[in-house]
PAKELUM-839547 format. One record per residue: residue in three letters; x, y, z of N, C-alpha, C in turn. Coordinates in steps of 0.02 Angstrom, whole numbers, padded with zeros to 5 digits, always signed. Atoms other than C-alpha are relative to their C-alpha. Layout:
BEGIN
AlaXYZXYZXYZ ...
# end
This chain:
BEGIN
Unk-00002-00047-00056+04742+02626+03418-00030-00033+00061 Unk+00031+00029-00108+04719+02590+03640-00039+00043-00013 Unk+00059-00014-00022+04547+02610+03677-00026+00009+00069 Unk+00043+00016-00095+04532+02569+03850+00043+00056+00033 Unk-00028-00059-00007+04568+02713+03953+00089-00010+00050 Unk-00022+00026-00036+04675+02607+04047+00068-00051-00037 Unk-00035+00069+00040+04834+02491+03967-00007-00065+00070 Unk+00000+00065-00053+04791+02304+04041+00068-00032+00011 Unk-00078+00021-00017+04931+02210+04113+00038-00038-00057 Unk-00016+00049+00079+04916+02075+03960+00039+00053-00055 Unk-00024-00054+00085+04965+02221+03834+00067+00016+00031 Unk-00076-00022-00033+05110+02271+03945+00036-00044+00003 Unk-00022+00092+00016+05162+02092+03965+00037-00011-00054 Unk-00017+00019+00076+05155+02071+03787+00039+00033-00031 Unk-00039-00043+00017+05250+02205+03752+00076+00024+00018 Unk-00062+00010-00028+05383+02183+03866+00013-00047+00061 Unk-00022+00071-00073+05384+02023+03967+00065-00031-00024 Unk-00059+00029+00041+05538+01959+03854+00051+00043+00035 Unk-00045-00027-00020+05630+02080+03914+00000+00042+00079 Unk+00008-00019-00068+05579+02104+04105+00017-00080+00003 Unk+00005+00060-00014+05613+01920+04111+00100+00009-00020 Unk-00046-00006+00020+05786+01962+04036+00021+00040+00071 Unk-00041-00050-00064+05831+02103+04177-00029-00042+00042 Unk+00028+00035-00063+05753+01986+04312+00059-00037-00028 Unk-00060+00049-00012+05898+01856+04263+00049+00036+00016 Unk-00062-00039+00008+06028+01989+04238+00024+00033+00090 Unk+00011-00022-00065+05995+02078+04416-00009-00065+00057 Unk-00011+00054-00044+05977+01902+04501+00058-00029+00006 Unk-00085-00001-00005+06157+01870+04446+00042+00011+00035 Unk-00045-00046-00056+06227+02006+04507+00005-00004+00073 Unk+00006-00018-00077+06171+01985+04670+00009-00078+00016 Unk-00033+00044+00004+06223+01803+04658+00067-00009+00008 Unk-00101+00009-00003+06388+01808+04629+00012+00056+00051 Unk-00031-00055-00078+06404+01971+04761-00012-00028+00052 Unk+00003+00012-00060+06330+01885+04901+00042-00094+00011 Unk+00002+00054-00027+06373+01696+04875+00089-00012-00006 Unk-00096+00023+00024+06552+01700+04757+00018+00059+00026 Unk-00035-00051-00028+06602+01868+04846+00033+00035-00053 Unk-00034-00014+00061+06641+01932+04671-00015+00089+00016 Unk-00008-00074-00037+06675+02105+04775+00028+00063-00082 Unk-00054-00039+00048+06801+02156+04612-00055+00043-00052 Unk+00052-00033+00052+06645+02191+04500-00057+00060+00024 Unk+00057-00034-00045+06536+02304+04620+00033+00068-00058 Unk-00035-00057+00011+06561+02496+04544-00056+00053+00021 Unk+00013-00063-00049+06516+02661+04639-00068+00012-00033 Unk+00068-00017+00019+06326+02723+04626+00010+00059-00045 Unk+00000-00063+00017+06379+02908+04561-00006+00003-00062 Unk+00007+00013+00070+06424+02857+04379-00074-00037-00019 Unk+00054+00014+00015+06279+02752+04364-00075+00027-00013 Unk+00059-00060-00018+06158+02874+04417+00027+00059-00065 Unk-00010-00044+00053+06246+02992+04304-00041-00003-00078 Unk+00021+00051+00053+06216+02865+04149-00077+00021-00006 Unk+00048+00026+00013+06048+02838+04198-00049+00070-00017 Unk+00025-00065+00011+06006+03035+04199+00014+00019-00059 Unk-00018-00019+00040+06092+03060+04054-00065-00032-00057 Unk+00050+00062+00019+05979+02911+03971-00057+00034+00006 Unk+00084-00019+00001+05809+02988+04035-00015+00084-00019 Unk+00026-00074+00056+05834+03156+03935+00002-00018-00067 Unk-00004+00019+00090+05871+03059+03765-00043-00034-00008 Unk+00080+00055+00009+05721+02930+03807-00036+00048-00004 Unk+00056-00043+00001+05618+03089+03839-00012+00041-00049 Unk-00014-00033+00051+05682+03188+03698-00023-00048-00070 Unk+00038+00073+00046+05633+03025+03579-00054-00017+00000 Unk+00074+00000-00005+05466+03020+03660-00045+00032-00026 Unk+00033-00044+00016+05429+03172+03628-00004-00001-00085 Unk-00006+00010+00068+05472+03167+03438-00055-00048-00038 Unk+00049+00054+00048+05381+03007+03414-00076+00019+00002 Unk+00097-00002-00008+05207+03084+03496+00000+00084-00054 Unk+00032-00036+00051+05220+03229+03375-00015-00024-00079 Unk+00020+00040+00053+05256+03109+03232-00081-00036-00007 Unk+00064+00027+00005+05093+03024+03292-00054+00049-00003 Unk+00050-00062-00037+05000+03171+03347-00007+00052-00104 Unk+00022-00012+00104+05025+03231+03140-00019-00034-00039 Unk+00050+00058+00048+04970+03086+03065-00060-00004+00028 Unk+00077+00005-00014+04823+03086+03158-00031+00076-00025 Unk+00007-00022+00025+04803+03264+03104+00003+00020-00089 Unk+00022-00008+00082+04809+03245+02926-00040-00047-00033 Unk+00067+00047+00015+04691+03096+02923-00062+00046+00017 Unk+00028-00043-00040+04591+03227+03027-00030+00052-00054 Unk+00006-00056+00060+04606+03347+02879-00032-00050-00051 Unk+00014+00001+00039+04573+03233+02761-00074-00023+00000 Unk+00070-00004-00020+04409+03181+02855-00070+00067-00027 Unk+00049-00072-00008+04338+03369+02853+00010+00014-00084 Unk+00018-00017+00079+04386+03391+02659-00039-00028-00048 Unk+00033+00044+00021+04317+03243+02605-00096+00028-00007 Unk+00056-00003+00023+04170+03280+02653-00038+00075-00017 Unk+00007-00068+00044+04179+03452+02579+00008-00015-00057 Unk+00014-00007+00062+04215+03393+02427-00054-00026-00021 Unk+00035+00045+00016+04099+03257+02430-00104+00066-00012 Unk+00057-00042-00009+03965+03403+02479-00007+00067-00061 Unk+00019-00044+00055+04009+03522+02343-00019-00048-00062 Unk+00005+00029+00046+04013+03405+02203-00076-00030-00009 Unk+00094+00000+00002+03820+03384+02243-00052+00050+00017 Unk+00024-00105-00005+03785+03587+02278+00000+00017-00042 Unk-00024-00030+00048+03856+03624+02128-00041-00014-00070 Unk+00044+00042+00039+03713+03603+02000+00003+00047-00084 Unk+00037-00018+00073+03644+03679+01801-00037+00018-00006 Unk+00065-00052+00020+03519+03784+01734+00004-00029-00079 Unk-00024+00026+00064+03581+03708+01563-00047-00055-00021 Unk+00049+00069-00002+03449+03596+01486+00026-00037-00038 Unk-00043+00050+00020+03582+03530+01381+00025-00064+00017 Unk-00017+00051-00023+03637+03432+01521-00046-00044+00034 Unk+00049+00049-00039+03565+03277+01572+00011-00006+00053 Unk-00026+00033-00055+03522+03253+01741+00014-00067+00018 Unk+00012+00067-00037+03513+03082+01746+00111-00018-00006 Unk-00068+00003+00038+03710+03085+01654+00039+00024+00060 Unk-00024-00031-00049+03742+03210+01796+00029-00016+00059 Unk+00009+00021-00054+03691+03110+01941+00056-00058-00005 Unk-00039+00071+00001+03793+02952+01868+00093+00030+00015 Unk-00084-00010-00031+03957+03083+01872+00002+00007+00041 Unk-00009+00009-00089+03920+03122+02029+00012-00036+00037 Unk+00002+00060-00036+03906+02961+02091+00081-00032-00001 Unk-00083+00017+00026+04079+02923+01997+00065+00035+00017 Unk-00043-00048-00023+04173+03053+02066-00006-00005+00075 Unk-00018+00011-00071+04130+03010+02248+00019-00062+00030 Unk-00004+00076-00006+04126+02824+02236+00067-00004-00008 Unk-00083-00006+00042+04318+02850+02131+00035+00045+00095 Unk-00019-00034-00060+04349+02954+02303+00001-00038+00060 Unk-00008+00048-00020+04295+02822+02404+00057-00046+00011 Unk-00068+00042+00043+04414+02710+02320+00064+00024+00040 Unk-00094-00055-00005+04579+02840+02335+00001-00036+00100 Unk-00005-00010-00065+04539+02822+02530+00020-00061+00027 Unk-00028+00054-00022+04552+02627+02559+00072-00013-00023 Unk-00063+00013+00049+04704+02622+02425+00050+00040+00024 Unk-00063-00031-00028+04796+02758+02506+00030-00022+00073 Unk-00009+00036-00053+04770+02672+02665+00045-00093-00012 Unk-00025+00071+00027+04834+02485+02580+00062+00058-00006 Unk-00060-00029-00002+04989+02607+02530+00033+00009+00070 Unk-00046-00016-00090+05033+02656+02719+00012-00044+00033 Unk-00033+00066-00044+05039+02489+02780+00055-00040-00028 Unk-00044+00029+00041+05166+02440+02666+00068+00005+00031 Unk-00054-00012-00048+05309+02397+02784+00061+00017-00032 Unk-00080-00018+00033+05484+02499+02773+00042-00022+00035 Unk-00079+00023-00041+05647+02444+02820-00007-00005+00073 Unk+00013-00016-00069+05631+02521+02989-00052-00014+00046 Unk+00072-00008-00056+05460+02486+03057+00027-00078+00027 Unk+00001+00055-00028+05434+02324+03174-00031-00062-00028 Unk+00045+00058+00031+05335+02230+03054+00064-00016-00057 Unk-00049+00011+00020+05463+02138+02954-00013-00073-00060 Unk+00035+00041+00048+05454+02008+02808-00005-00065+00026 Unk+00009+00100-00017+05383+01801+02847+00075-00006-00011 Unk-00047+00048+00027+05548+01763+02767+00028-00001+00045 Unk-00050-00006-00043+05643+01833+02908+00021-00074+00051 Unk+00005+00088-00012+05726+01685+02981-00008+00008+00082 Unk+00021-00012-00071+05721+01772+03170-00082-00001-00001 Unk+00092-00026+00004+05509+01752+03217+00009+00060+00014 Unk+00000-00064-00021+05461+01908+03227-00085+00003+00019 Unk+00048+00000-00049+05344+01933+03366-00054+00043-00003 Unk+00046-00059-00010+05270+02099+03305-00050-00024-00073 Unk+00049+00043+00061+05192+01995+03141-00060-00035+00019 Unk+00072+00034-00024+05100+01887+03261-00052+00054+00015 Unk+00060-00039-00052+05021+02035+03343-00036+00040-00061 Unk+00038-00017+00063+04972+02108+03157-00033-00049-00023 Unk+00034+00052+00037+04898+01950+03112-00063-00014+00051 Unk+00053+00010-00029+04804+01932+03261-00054+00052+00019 Unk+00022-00048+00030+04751+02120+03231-00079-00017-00066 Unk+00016-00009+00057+04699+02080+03061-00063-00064+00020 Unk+00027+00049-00020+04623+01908+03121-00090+00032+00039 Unk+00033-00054-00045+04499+02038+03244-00053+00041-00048 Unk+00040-00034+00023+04438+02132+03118-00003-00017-00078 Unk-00010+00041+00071+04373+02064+02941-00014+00024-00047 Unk-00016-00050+00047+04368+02208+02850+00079+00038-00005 Unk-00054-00039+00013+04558+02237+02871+00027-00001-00066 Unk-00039-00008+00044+04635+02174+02739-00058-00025-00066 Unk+00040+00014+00047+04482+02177+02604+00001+00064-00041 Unk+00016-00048+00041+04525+02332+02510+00000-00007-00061 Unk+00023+00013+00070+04539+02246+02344-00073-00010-00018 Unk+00055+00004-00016+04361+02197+02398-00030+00085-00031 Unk+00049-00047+00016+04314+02370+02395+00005+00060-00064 Unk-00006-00036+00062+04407+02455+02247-00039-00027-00062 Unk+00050+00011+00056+04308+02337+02140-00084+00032+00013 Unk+00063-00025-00014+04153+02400+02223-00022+00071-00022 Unk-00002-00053+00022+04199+02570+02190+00032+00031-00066 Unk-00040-00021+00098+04297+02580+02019-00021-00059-00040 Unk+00002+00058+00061+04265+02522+01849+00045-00039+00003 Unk-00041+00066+00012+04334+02353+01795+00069+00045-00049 Unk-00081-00017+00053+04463+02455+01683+00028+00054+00074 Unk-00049-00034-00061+04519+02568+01848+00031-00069+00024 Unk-00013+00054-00052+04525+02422+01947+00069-00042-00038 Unk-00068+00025+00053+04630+02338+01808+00085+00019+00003 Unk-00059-00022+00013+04764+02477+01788+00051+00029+00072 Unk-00043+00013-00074+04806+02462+01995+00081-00040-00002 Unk-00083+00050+00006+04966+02345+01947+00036+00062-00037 Unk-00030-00020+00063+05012+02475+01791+00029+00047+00064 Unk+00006-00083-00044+05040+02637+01944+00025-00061+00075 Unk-00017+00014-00071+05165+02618+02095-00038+00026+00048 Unk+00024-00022-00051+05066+02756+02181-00058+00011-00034 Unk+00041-00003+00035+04897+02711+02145-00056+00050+00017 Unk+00054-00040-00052+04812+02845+02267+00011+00058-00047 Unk+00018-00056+00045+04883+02967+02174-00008+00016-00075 Unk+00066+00029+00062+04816+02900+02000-00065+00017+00002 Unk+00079-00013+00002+04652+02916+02067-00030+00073+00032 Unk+00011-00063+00007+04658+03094+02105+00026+00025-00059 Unk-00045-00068+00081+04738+03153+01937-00057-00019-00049 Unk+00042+00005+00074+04594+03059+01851-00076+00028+00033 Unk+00044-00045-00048+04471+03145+01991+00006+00077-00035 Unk-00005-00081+00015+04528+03336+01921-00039-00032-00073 Unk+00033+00024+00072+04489+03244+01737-00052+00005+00002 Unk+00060+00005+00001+04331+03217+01773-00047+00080+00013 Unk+00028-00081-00004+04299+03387+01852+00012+00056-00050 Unk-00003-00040+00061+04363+03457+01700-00065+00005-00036 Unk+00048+00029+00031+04243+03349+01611-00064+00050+00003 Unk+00083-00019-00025+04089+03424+01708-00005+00069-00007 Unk-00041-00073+00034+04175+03605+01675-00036+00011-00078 Unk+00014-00001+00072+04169+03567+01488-00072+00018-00004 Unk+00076-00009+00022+03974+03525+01495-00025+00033+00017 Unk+00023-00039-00050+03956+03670+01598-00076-00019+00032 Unk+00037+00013-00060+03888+03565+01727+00009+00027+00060 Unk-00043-00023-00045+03974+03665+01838+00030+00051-00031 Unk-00035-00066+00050+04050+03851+01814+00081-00002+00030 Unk-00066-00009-00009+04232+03895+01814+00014+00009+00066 Unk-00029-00010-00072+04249+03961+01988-00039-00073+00052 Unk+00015+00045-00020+04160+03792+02051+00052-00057-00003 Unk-00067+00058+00011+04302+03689+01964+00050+00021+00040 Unk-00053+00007-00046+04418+03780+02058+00005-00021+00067 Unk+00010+00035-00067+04344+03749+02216+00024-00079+00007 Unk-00012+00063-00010+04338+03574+02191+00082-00010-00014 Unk-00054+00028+00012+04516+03569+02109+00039+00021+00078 Unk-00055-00020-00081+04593+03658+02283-00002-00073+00041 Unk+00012+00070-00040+04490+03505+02368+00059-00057-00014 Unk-00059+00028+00025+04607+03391+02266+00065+00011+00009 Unk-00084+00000-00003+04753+03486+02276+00013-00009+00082 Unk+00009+00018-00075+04726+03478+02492+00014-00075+00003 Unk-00008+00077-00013+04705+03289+02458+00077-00016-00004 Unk-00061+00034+00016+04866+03276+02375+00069+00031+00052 Unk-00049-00031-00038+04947+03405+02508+00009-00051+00065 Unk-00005+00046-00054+04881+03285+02661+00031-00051-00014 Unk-00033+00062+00004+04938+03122+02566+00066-00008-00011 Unk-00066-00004-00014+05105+03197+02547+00043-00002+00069 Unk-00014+00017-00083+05121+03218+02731-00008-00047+00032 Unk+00001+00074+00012+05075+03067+02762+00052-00046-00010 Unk-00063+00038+00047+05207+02982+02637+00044+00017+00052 Unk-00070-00023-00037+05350+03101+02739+00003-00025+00062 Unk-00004+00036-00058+05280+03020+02889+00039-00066+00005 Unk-00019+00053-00001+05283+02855+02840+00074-00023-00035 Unk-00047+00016+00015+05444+02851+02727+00065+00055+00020 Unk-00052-00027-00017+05556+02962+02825-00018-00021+00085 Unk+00017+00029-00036+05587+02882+02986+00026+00060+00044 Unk-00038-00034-00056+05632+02960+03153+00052-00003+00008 Unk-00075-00004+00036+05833+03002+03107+00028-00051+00051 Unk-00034+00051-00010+05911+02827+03161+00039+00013+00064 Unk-00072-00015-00046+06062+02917+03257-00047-00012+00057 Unk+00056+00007-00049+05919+02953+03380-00011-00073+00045 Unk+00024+00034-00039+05833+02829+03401+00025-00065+00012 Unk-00040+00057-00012+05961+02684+03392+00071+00033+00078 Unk-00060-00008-00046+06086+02786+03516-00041-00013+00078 Unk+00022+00027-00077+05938+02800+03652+00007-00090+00025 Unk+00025+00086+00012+05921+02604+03636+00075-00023+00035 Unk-00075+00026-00020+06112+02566+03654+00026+00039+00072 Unk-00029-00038-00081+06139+02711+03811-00059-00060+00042 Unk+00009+00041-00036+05987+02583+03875+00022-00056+00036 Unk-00041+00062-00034+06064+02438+03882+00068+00008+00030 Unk-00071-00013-00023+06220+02511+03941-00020+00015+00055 Unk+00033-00028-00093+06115+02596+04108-00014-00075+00033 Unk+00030+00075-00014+06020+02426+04118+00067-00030+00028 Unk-00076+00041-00039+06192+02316+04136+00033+00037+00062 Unk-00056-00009-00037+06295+02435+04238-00086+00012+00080 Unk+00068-00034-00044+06111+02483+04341+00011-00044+00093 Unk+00024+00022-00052+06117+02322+04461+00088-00016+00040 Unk-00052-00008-00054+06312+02349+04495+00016+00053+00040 Unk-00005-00047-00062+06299+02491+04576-00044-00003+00039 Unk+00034-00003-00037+06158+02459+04655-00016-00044+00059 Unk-00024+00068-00046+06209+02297+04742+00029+00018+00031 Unk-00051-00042-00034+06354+02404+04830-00051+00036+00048 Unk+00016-00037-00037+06223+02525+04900-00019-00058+00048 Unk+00041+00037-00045+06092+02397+04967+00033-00036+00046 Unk-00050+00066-00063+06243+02273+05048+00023+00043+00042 Unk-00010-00046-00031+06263+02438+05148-00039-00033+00075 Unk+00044+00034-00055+06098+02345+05242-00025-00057+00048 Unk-00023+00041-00014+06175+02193+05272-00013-00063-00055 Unk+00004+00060+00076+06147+02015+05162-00069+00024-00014 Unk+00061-00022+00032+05946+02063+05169+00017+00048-00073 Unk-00003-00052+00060+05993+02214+05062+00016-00017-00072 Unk+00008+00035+00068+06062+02112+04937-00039-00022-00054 Unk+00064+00050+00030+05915+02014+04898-00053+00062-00017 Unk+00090-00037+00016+05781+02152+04916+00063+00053-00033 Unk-00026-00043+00060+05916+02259+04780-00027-00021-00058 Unk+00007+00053+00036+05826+02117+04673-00059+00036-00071 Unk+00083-00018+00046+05652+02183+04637+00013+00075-00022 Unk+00006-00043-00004+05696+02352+04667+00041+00030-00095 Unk-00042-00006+00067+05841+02343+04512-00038-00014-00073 Unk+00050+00030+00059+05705+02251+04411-00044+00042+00004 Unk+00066-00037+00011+05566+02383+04435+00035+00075-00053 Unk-00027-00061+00026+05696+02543+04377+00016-00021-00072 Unk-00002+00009+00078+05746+02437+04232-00041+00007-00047 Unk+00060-00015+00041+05579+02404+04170-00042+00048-00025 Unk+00024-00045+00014+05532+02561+04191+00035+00049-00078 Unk-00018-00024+00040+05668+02621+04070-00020-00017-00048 Unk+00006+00027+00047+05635+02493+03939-00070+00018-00022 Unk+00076-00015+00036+05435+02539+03933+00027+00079-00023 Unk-00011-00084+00037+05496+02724+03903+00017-00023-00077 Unk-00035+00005+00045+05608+02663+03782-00051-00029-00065 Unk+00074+00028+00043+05458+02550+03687-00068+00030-00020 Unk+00052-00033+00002+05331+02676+03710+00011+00061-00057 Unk-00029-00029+00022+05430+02791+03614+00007-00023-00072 Unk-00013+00056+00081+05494+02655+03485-00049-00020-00040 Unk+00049+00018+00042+05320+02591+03427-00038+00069-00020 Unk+00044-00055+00041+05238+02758+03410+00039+00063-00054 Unk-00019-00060+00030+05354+02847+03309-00029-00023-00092 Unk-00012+00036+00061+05308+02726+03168-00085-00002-00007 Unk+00073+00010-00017+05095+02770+03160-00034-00020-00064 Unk+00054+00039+00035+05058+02668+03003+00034-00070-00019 Unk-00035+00069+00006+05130+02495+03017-00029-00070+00000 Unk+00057+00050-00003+04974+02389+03082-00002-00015+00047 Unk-00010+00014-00085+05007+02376+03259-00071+00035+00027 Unk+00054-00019-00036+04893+02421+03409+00014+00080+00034 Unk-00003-00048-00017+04981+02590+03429-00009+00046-00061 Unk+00030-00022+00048+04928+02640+03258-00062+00064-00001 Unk+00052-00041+00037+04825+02804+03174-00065-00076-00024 Unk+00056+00037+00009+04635+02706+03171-00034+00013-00078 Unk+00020-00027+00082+04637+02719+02957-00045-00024-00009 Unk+00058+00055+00014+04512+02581+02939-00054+00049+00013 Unk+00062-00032-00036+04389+02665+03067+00000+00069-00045 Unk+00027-00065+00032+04406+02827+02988+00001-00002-00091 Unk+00004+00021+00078+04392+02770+02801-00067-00009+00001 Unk+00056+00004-00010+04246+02696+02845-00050+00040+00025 Unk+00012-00058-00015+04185+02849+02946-00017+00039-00063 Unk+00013-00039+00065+04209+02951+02771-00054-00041-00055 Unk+00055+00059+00055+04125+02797+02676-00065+00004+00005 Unk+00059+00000-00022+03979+02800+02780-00032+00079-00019 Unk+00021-00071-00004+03962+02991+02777-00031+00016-00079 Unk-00017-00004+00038+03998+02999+02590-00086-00009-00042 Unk+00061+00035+00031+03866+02868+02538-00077+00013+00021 Unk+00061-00048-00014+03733+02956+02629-00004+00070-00045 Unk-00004-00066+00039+03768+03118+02519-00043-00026-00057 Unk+00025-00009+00080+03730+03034+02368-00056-00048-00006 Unk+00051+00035-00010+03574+02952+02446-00006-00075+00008 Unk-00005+00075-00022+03618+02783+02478-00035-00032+00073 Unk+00028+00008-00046+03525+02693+02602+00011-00067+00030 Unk-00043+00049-00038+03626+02535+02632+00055-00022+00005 Unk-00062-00010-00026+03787+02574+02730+00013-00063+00019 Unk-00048+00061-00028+03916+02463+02782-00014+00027+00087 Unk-00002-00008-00066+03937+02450+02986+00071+00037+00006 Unk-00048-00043-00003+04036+02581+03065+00072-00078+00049 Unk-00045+00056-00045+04213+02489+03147+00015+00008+00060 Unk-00035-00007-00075+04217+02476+03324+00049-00036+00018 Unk-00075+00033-00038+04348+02419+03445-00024-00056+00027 Unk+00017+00057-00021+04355+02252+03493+00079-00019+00049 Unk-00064+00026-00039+04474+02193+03624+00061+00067+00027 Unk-00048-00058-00015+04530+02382+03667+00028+00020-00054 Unk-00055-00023+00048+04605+02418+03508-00068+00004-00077 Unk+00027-00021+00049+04528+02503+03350+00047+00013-00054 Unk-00056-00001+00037+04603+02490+03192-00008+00073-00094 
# end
């Protein structure tokens, strides 16, 4: 996630200098061949163009909008799963015995195992969401085109050196036989809530805990598994293709026809006009193409980019919170932003 309240020019640059460097040739052309080869035959009337380009900035806007509710829900169900967390994390240590049957010391160790195992679910469901699909911008090494949006995940990942250490921390938090049966389970997040209710059974049984306590906690669970479904629909159902591949193609179709009509008006102002049609053709383009990109990277908010839901930071957020519940007294560091961007 942008931190700075501000996008710097470098991020804009980076994000679309390839292709402001592209309409800066394309628009210098045009006005090349109109003023020097008199290539009069190719000029065409402003009215259609303008039409185009209106038509264009209700399907870019209509795409925008889509992608910031796609984002704007994934950040709300991380959001949710923030505030349950640490409801469950808070009942599961409210919730005590009068029973001298049960040991506390036995007690304290499920407790500990049931938030630590919770822990866990949170980095692992997060390692699940970055797992690039077809559609996102992050794309496999093999690809034989570079792909430019790999560097900028690597130099992401490079930034912060707790990104990619969640095997690191499932051993920290699960037994060596959990940790083990991570290969056996495609979806291992939700493994570690089905053996999360188990356990609350467990504590049920020893009536360490009364019946209407288990249910509490089981709702907690079933919430988890309602947010991490939403989630999933985020990440494996994309923003419907037709969409967002037709705005893309009406772009480049405004873009091309953009600096022949607009060469016609300006030579209205004599040869100057020509030339200063130059910057002016190059500023309307660019402007479309950032719509168009601003749109395109955020519809996709768990991929590893810098327009990304901040999972890390808020994992850690719950981690920190968590491990104070059950009295711990030496936390990890919370993750700030470094370089404008929080991950």
């Amino acid at each position: 996630m942008i931190t700075t309240k501000y996008v710097n020019y470098k991020k804009v640059f980076n994000l679309s200098g390839f292709h402001l460097i592209i309409i800066s040739c394309w628009c210098t052309l045009i006005a090349v061949l109109f003023h020097v080869y008199h290539w009069d035959w190719m000029i065409i009337p402003w009215v259609p163009v303008a039409l185009i380009g209106t038509a264009e900035a209700f399907l870019v806007g209509f795409k925008n909008n889509q992608a910031y509710d796609r984002l704007w829900e994934a950040r709300k169900v991380w959001g949710g799963i923030v505030n349950t967390s640490r409801s469950f994390a808070a009942m599961v240590y409210a919730f005590d015995t009068n029973d001298e049957n049960v040991g506390k010391f036995d007690l304290e160790e499920r407790r500990k195992k049931i938030v630590h195992r919770h822990i866990a679910w949170l980095y692992a469901f997060r390692e699940q969401s970055l797992i690039p699909a077809e559609w996102e911008h992050i794309k496999d090494e093999e690809d034989k085109i570079k792909n430019t949006d790999l560097k900028r995940n690597r130099l992401i990942r490079a930034g912060f050196s707790d990104y990619g250490r969640t095997p690191i921390f499932l051993n920290k938090y699960l037994s060596e036989e959990e940790c083990e049966l991570q290969s056996h389970y495609k979806n291992f997040a939700t493994y570690l809530v089905a053996q999360q209710g188990k356990d609350i059974n467990d504590l049920k049984n020893m009536n360490a805990i009364s019946d209407f306590n288990q249910m509490q906690l089981q709702d907690c669970l079933t919430e988890f598994y309602t947010l991490q479904g939403q989630a999933e629909r985020i990440k494996k159902f994309p923003l419907p293709r037709q969409f967002a591949s037709t705005a893309f193609i009406f772009n480049i179709i405004f873009i091309m026809l953009l600096p022949l009509g607009l060469v016609s008006e300006f030579s209205k102002l004599g040869d100057w006009g020509i030339w200063a049609s130059i910057p002016f053709c190059i500023t309307i383009g660019w402007i479309y193409i950032i719509m168009e990109l601003v749109g395109d990277y955020s519809e996709n908010p768990f991929e590893g980019l810098m327009f990304d839901i901040p999972m890390l930071s808020i994992c850690r957020t719950i981690e920190i919170d968590l491990l104070q519940m059950t009295g711990e007294t030496e936390l990890p560091d919370p993750i700030t932003s470094k370089n404008g961007i929080i991950v």
